[in-house]
C-alpha positions in Angstrom: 9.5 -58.4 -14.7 12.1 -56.4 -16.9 10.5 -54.2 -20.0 12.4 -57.3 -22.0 10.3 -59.9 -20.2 8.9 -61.8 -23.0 4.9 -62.4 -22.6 5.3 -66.4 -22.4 7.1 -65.8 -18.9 4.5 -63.7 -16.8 3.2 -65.9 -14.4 -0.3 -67.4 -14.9 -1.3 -66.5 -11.2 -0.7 -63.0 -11.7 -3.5 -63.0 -14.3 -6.1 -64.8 -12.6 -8.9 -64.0 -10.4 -8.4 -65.0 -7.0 -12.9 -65.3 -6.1 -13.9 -67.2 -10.2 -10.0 -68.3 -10.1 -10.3 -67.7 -13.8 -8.7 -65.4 -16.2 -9.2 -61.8 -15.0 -11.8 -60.2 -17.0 -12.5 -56.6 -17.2 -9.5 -56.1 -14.1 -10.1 -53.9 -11.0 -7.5 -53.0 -9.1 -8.1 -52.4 -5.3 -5.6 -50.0 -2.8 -3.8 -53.4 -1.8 -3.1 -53.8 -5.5 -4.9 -57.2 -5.7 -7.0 -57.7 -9.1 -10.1 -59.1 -9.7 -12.9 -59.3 -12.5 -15.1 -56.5 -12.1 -18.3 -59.0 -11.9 -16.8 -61.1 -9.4 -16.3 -58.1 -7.2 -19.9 -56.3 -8.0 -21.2 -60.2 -6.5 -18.0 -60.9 -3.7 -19.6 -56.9 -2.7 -23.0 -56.5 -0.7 -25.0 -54.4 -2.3 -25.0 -50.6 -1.4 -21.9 -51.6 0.7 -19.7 -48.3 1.2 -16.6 -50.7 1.9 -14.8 -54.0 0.5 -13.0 -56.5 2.0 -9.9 -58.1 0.2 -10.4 -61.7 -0.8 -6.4 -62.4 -0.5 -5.4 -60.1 2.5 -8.1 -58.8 4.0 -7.5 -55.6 3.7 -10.7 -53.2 4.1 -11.0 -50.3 1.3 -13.6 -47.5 1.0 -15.6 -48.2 -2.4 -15.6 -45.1 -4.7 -19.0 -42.9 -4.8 -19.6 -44.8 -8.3 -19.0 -48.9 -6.4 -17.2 -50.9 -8.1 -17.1 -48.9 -11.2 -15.8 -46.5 -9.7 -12.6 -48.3 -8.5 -9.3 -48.3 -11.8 -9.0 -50.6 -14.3 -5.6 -52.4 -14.7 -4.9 -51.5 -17.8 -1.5 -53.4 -17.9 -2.7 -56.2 -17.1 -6.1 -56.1 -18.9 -3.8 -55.1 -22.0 -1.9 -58.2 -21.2 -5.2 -60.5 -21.3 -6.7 -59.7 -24.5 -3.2 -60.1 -26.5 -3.0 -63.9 -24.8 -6.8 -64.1 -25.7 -6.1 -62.8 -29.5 -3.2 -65.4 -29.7 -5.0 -68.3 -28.0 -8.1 -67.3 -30.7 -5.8 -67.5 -33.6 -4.0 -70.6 -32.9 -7.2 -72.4 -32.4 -9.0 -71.0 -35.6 -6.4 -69.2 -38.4 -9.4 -68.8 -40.5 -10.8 -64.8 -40.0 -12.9 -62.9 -41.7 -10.9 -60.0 -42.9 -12.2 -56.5 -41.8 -11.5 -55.0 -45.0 -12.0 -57.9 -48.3 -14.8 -59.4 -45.9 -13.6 -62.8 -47.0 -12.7 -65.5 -44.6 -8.9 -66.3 -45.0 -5.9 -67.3 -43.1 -5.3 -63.9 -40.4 -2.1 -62.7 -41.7 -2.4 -59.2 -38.8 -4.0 -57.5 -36.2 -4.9 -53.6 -36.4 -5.8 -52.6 -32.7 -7.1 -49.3 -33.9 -9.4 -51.1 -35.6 -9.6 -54.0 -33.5 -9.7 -56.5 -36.0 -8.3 -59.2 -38.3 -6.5 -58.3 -41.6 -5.8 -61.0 -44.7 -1.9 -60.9 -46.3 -3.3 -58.6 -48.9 -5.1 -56.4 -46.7 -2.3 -56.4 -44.3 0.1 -55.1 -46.6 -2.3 -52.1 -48.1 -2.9 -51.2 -44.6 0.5 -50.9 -43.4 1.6 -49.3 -46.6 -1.6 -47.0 -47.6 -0.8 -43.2 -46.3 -4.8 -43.4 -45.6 -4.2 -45.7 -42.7 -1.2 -43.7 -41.5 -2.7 -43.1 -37.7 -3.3 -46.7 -38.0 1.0 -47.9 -39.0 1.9 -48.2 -35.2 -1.0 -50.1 -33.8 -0.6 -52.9 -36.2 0.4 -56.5 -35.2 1.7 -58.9 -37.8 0.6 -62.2 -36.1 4.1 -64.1 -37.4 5.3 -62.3 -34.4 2.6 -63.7 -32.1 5.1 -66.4 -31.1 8.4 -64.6 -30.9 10.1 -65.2 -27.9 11.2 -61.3 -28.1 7.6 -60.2 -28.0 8.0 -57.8 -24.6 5.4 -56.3 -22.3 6.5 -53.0 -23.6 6.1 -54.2 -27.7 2.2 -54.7 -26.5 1.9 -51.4 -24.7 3.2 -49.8 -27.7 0.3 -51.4 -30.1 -2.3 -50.7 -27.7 -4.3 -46.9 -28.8 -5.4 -44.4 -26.1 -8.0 -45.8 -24.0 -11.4 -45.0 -24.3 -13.2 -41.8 -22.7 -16.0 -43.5 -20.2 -18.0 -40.6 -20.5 -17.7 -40.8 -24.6 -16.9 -44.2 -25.0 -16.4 -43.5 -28.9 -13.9 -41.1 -28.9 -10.1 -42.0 -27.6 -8.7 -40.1 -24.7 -6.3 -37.2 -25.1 -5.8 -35.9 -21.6 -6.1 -36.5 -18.2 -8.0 -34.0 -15.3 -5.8 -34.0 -12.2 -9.0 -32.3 -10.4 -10.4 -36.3 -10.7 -7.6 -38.1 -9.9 -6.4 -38.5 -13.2 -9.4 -40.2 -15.3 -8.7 -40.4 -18.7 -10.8 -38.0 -21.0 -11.4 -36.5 -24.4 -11.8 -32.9 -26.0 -15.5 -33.0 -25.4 -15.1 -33.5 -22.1 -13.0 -30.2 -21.4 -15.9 -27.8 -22.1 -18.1 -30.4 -19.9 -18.1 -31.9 -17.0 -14.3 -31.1 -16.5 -14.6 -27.3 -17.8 -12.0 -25.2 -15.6 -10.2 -28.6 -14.1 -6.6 -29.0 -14.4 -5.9 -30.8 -17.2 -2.5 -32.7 -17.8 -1.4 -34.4 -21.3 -0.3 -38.0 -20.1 3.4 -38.0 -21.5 4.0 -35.1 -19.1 2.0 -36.1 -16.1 2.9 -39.5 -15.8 7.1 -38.5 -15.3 6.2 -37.3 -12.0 4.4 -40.3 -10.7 7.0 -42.5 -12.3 10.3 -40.6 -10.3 7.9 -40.9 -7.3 7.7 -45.0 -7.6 11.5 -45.6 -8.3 12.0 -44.0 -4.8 9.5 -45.9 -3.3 10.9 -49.1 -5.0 13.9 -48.4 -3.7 12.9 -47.9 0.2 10.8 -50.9 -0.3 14.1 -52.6 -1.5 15.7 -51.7 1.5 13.4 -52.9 3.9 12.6 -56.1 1.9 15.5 -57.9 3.6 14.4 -56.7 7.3 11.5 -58.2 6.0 13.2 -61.6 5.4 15.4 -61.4 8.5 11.6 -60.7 10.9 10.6 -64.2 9.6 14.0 -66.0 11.4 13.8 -64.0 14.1 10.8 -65.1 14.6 11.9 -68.4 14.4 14.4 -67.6 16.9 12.3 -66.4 19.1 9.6 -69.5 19.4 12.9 -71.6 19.8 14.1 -69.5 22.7 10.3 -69.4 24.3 11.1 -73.8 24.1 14.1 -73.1 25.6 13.4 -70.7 28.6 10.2 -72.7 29.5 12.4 -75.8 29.6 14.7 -74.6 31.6 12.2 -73.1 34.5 10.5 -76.5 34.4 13.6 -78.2 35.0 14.7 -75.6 38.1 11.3 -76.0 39.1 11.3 -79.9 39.8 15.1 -79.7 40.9 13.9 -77.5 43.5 11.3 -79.5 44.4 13.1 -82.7 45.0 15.8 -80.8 47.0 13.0 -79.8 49.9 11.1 -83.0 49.2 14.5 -84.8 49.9 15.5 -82.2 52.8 11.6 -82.6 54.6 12.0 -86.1 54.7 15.2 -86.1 55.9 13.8 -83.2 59.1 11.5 -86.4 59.7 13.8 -89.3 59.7 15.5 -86.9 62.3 12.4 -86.2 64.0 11.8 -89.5 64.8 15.1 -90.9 66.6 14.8 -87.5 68.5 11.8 -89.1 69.5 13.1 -92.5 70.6 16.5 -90.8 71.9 14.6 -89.0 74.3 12.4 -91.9 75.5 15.2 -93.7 76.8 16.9 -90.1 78.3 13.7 -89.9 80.0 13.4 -93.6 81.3 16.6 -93.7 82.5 16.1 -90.1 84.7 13.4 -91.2 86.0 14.5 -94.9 86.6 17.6 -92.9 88.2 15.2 -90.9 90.1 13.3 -93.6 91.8 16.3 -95.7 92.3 17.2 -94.5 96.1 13.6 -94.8 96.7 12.8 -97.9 95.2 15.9 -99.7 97.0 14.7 -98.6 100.5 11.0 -99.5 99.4 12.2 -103.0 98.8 14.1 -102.9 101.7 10.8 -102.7 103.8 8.9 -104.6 101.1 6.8 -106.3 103.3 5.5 -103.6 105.3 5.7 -101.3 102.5 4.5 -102.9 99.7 1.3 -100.9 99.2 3.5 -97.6 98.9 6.1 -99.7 96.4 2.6 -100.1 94.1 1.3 -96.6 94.2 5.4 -95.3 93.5 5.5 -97.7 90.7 2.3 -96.7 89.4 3.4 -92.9 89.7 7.0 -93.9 87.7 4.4 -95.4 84.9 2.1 -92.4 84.1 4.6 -89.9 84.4 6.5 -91.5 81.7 2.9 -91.8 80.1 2.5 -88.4 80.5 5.6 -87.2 78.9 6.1 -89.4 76.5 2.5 -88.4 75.2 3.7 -84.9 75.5 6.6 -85.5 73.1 4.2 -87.5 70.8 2.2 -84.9 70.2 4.8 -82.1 69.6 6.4 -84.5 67.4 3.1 -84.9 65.3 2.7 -81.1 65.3 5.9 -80.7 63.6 5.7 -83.4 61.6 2.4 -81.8 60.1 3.5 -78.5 59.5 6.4 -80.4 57.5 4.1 -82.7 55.6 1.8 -79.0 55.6 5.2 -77.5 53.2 5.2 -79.9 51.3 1.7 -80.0 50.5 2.1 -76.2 49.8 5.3 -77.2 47.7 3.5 -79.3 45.8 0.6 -77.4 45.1 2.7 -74.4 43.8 4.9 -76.4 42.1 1.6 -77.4 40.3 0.5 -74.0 39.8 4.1 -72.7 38.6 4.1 -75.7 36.0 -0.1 -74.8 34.7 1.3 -70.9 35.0 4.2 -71.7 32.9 1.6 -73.5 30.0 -0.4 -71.3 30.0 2.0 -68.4 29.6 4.3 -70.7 26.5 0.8 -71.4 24.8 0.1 -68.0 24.9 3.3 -66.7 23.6 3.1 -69.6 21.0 -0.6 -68.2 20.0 1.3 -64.5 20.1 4.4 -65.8 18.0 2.2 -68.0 15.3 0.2 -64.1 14.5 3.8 -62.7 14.1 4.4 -65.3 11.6 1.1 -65.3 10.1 1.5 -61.4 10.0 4.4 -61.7 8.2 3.8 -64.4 5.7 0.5 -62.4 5.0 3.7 -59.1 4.6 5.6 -61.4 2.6 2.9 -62.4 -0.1 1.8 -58.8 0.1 5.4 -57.4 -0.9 5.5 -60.1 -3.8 2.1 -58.5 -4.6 3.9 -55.0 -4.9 7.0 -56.5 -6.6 4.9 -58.0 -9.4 2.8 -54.9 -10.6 5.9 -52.8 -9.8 7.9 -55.2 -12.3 4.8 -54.8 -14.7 4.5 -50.9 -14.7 8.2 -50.4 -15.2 8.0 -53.3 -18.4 5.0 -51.6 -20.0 6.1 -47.7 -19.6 2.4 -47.2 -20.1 1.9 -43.6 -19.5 -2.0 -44.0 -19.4 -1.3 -46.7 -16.8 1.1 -45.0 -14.7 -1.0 -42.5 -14.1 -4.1 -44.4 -12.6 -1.5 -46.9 -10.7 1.5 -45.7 -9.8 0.3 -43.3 -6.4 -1.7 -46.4 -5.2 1.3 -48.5 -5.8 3.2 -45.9 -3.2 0.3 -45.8 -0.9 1.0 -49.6 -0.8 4.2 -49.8 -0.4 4.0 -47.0 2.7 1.7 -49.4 4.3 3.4 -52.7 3.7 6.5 -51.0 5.4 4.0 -49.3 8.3 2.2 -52.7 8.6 5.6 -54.8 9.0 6.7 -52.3 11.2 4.2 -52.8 13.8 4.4 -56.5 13.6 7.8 -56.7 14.5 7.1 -54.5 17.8 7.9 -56.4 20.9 8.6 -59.7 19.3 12.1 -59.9 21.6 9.6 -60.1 24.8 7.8 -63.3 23.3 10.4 -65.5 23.9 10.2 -64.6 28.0 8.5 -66.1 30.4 7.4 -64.4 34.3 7.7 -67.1 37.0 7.5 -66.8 40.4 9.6 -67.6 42.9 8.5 -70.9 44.8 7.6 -70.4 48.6 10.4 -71.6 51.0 9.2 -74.8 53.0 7.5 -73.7 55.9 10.4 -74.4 58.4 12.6 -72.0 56.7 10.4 -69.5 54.6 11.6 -65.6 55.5 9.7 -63.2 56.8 9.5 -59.9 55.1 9.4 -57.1 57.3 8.8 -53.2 56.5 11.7 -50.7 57.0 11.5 -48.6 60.2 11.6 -45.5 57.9 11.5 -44.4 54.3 14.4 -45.5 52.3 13.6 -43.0 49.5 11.2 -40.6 48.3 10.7 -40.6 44.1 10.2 -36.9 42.7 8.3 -37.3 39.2 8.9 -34.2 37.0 6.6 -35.4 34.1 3.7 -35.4 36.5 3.4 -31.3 37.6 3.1 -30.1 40.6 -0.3 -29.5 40.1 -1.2 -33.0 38.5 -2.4 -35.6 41.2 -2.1 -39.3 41.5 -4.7 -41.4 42.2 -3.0 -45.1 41.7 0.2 -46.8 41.1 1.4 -50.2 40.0 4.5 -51.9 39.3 6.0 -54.0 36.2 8.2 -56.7 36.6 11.1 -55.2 35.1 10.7 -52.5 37.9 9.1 -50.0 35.8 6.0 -48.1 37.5 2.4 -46.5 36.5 0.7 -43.7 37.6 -2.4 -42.7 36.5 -4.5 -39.3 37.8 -5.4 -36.1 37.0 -3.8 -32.4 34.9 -4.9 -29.8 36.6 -7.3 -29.3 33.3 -9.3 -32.2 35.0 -8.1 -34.7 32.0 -6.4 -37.8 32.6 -2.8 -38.9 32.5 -1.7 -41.9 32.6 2.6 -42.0 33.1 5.1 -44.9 32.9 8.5 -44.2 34.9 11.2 -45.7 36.2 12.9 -45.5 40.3 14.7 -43.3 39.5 11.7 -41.1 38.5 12.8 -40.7 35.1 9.9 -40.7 32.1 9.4 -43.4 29.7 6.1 -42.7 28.3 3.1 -40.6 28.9 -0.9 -40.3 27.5 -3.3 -37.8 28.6 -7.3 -39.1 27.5 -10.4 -36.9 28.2 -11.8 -37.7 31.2 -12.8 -36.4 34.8 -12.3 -39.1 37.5 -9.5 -41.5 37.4 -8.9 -44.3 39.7 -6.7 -47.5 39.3 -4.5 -48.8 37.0 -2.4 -52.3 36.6 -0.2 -54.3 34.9 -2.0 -56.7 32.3 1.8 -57.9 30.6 4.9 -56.4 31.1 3.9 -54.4 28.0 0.4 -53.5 28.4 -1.6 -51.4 31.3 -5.2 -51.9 32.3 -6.9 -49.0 33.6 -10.1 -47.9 34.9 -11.5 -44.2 35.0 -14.4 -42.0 35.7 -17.3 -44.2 36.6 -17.7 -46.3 33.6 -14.4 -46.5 31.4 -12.4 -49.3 30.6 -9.4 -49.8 29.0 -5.9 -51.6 27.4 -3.0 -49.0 27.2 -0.1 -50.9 25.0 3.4 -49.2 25.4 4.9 -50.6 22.6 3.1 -48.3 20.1 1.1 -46.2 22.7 -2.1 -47.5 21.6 -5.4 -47.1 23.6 -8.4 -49.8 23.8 -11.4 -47.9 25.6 -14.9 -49.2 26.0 -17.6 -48.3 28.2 -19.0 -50.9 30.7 -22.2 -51.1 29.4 -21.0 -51.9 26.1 -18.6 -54.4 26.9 -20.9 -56.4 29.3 -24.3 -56.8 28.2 -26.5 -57.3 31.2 -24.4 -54.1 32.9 -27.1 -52.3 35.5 -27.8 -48.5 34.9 -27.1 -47.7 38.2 -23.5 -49.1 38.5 -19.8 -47.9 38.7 -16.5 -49.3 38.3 -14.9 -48.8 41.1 -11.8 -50.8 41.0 -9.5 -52.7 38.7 -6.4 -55.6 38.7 -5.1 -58.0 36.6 -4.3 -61.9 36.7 -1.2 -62.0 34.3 -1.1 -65.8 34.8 -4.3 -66.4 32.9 -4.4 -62.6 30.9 -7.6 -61.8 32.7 -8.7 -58.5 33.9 -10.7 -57.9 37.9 -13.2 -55.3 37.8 -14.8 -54.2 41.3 -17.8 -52.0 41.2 -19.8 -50.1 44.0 -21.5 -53.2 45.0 -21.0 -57.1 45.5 -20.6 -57.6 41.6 -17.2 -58.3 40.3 -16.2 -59.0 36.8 -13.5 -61.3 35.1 -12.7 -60.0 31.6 -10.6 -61.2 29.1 -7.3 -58.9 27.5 -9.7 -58.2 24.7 -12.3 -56.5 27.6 -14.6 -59.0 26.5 -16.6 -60.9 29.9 -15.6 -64.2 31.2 -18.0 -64.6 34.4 -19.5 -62.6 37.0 -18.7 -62.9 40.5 -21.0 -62.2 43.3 -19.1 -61.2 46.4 -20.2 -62.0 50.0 -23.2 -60.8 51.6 -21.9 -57.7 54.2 -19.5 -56.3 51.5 -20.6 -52.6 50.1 -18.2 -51.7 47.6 -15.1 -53.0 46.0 -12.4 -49.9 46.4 -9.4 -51.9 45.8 -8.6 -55.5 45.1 -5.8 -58.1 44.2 -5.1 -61.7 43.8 -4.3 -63.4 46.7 -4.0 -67.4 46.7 -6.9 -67.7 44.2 -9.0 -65.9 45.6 -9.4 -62.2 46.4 -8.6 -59.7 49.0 -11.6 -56.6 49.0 -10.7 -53.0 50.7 -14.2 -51.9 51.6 -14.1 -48.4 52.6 -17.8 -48.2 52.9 -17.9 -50.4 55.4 -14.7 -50.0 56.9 -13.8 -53.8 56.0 -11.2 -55.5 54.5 -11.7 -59.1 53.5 -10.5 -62.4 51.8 -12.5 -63.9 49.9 -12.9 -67.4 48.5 -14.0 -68.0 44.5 -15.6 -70.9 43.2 -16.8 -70.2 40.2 -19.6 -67.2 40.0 -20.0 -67.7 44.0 -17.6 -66.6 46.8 -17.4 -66.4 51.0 -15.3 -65.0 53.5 -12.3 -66.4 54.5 -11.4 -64.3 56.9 -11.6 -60.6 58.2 -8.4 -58.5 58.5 -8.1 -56.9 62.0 -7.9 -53.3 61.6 -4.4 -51.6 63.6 -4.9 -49.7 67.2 -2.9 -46.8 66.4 -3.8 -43.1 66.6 -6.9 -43.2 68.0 -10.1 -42.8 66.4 -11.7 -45.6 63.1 -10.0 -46.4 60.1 -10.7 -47.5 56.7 -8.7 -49.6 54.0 -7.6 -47.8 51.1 -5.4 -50.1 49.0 -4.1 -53.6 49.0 -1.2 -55.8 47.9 1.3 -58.9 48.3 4.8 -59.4 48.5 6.5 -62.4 46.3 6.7 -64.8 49.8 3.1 -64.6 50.2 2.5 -62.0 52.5 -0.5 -59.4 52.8 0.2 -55.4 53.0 -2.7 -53.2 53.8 -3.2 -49.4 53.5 -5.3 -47.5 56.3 -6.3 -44.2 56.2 -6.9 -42.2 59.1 -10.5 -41.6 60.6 -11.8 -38.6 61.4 -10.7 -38.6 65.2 -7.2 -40.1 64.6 -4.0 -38.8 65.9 -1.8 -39.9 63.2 -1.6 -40.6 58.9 -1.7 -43.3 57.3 -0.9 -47.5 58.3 0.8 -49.5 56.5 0.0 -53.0 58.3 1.6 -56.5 57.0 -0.6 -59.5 57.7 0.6 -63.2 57.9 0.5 -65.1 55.3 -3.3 -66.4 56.3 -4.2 -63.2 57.1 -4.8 -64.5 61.0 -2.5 -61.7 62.8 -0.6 -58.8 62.1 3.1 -59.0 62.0 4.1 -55.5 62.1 2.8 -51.9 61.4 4.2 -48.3 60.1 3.2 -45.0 60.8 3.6 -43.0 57.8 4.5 -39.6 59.0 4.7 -36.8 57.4 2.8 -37.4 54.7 -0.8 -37.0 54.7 -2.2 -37.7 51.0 -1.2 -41.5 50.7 -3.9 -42.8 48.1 -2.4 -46.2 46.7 0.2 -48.9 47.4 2.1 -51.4 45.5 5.4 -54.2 45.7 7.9 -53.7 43.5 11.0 -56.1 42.3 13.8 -53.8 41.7 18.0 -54.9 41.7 17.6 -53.6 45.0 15.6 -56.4 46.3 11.6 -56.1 46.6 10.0 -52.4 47.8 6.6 -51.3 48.9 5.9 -48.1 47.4 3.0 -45.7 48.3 1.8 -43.2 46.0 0.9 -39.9 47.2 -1.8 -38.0 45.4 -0.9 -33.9 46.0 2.2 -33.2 45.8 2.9 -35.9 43.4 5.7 -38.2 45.1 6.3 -42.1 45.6 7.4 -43.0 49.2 10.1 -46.0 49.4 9.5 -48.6 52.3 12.4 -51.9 51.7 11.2 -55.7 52.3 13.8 -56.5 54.3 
């Protein structure tokens, strides 16, 4: 909207209100630059309300100490109104009663110092008459009314001063910086704005005009990043349809290769089967023969025996052939048994990849909705930017331009964060399916450690209390500063930094991987929260807060995530658990078996959950359906070292498998255990001493281009021991 921009052109919309969708009358002009009448907003507003929420972005804005009068007129466009008022008036009636002959004729001008009508006679002594010589420039022959070179900036120049609000019959001559530029008269200087700073208008309003052309310009510059977010977004949903596609297809090519390669073990199976019937009819047929030819020899006198050697040939063919039979049935159930399991997480990986797409998709449509609400937003900006620049109002400029730059810093700020992490949207996390159970590998723990991770951005005289591991091999620690506040680091193997956030707090505990972007964590005795690395934000509620019914007399004690349905496990110091959503709102409470104390770690495990229960010196599986659970089973604690021991931390390997930390009792020879369980939990397959090391806390698998780790976190010193899954 150029200063040449006749009147006729300026778009209707931009001069109505968006809550009466009328004509804008009396205009207020919000932060977000969005007008509306000032009645409209005095009812849209609740009444002694210190805020207001924007009809067409939704932007909340803190009202001035006066409400809505308080907030700045659009004089632009308000000057813009009452001209296309004036010329709709005229066209509909020409007939005016003339401010000076009093007689009704034909309007032949407009004075808008004296803001009325004029005849042809009157019009000329007016313009001419050196007693209405303040009055020359404010005059408006209406021939011109309809001129398609009448300009924003021809209005601005027949438009007086505004008027003082404090002496609404006197015309403004300054403006007090001290009030954020309100426009005042000489009265008002040895008043209520005695000793302020007091600016004429032509003067001030260079400074705030230099200021918006720079602005106009960065907003220039990003307005095409702007444009570009909107495809990439588009992009991005096509390449989340893509990816998902493709892991579906690999999913089900993968199953029909076992399927095909099962059935194919049991076709085999079975002339095994009848191959070594007849092996083992004709050995023993061969090894009865001799006998059987001298039996018949003396068949007569023998014949008894011939029976009873007969009868002996039948059942131990019987015998073994019922033998064979039932090995054959065992391994032909643990086959159908893997393919069962197949099935099922072939299932699971399909409902796991859903849910993740509709996720991403519900993730992806707030980008775009972010961004169209950006894109209307910068037209916003564009349009009163256009306006100021037609008008050269200097009144104006004054009361708009530094909220037009506070808008335009936070369009660029808001687009900004809406554009963080859209390239991980388009991913997807699958896991691996099992191998069939005739040929699934199993993991084993290196005899020593492989590695030991030195973190320099946790001191020497930090501690660590938990770690966990991101799918791109990144890892969390979160503990204590030795000023007894919390830290909570991100790093990779090699130990190097990648972020860091210290938070007041006394008593920290567990942390883990909601996405591969955001970290829930757990500390002190009743803290919860969402740290998001992509712009190192911090959700924290307290318990109590977040779940309604919480008891008094409760603690967190423990905390891990299901990515697969963005839900968050909270353990506390009894047999309640909690399921939370990623917003820390609660989903359903879980009551654990009777016999378990206390919740000091848990994990996911097959749907169900495995509970570390130092209290009691238990670790369990548990069972879940719905808001009830039971034990599964019991894991058998290890014989070594002498003396009792107690689970400290829990986790699985991406085959299935179940690792568990024990510390040593109080009459142990030896450190810490680190004991892998079968994947049913029924036996142990093999245990490590960790020597050495005395302060192991926490444990956690880790995919790195390595293959997959188990890494232990030690508290004091701060290190990370490397064990490989080999």
């Amino acid at each position: 909207m150029a200063s040449t921009t006749p009147l006729k052109d300026i778009d209707e919309q931009f001069l109505q209100c968006c809550i009466c969708m009328d004509q804008l009358k009396e205009p207020k002009i919000l932060p977000c630059l969005h007008r509306y009448c000032r009645e409209c907003l005095k009812k849209f507003a609740k009444k002694g309300a210190k805020k207001i929420e924007c009809v067409t972005c939704r932007e909340k804005h803190t009202l001035p100490k006066d409400g809505i009068d308080g907030l700045k007129t659009d004089f632009n466009t308000k000057n813009i109104i009452e001209f296309l008022q004036l010329q709709d008036s005229v066209k509909a009636d020409p007939l005016r009663i003339c401010i000076h002959c009093k007689k009704k004729l034909k309007a032949s001008a407009f004075c808008f110092r004296c803001n009325d009508f004029l005849c042809k006679t009157c019009h000329e002594f007016h313009a001419s008459s050196s007693m209405f010589k303040d009055h020359h420039p404010h005059i408006f022959s209406l021939s011109e009314a309809e001129a398609a070179n009448l300009t924003i900036q021809k209005l601005s120049s027949l438009r007086e001063a505004p008027r003082c609000q404090a002496h609404p019959g006197k015309l403004s001559e300054l403006c007090c910086t001290t009030c954020d530029n309100p426009p005042i008269c000489m009265p008002c200087t040895y008043g209520e704005h005695q000793g302020h700073n007091l600016k004429e208008v032509a003067s001030l309003a260079k400074t705030p005009r230099e200021m918006l052309r720079g602005k106009v310009a960065e907003l220039m510059q990003y307005k095409e990043e702007a444009y570009q977010m909107q495809e990439e977004i588009r992009k991005t949903k096509e390449k989340l349809d893509q990816n998902v596609n493709k892991e579906e297809q690999k999913a089900q090519e993968q199953l029909d290769a076992e399927e095909e390669r099962i059935k194919k073990e049991i076709r085999n199976a079975e002339e095994e089967l009848k191959r070594k019937q007849a092996e083992l009819e004709e050995e023993v047929k061969a090894k009865t023969s001799t006998r059987k030819k001298d039996l018949e020899e003396r068949m007569k006198e023998l014949k008894e025996e011939y029976e009873l050697v007969c009868e002996e040939e039948r059942r131990e063919v019987k015998a073994s052939y019922k033998k064979l039979q039932e090995e054959n049935k065992r391994g032909m159930e643990r086959l159908q048994e893997g393919l069962c399991v197949l099935n099922n997480e072939i299932k699971e990986l399909l409902t796991s990849l859903k849910t993740q797409k509709d996720e991403q998709a519900r993730k992806i449509g707030e980008a775009s909705d972010h961004f169209d609400g950006i894109m209307k937003r910068f037209e916003t900006v564009t349009k009163t930017v256009n306006c100021i620049h037609a008008a050269e109002n200097d009144w104006a400029d004054v009361q708009c331009i530094p909220d037009v730059c506070k808008a335009i810093d936070l369009l660029r700020e808001d687009g900004k964060k809406g554009s963080t992490g859209l390239e991980n949207l388009s991913a997807v996390k699958v896991r691996g399916l099992s191998p069939a159970v005739t040929v699934r590998r199993k993991a084993g723990i290196s005899e020593g450690i492989e590695s030991v991770i030195d973190v320099p951005s946790v001191k020497r005289d930090w501690w660590i209390s938990d770690i966990t591991a991101n799918i791109d091999g990144s890892i969390a620690v979160i503990g204590l500063t030795s000023l007894y506040q919390i830290h909570l680091t991100v790093i990779n193997m090699r130990g190097d930094l990648l972020q860091q956030k210290v938070i007041p707090g006394s008593r920290p505990d567990r942390c883990s991987f909601l996405t591969q972007s955001q970290i829930a964590i757990k500390y002190d005795v009743d803290k919860l929260g969402i740290f998001d690395m992509r712009d190192q934000s911090l959700k924290l509620v307290t318990v109590k807060d977040a779940i309604s019914n919480w008891p008094s007399n409760q603690w967190v004690s423990s905390v891990t995530t299901d990515p697969a349905n963005g839900n968050i496990i909270v353990g506390c110091d009894n047999r309640n658990v909690y399921v939370l959503n990623d917003q820390l709102k609660p989903i359903k409470t879980i009551t654990l078996p009777a016999g378990i104390q206390c919740a000091d770690d848990i994990a996911m495990h097959g749907g169900g959950l495995l509970i570390c229960d130092s209290s009691s010196g238990k670790a369990l599986a548990v069972t879940v359906h719905g808001t009830a659970s039971q034990v599964k089973y019991e894991f058998t604690k290890p014989a070594i070292g002498g003396g009792d021991r107690w689970p400290r931390s829990v986790c699985t390997d991406q085959n299935g498998y179940v690792y568990m930390l024990w510390g040593a009792g109080l009459f142990s020879r030896s450190g810490s255990v680190i004991v892998q369980y079968s994947r049913d939990g029924g036996q142990i397959e093999m245990m490590r001493e960790v020597d050495g090391y005395h302060n192991i806390e926490s444990m956690t698998s880790a995919q790195t281009n390595q293959g997959e780790k188990l890494l232990l976190g030690q508290s004091s010193p701060p290190q990370i021991l490397v064990y490989g899954l080999v």
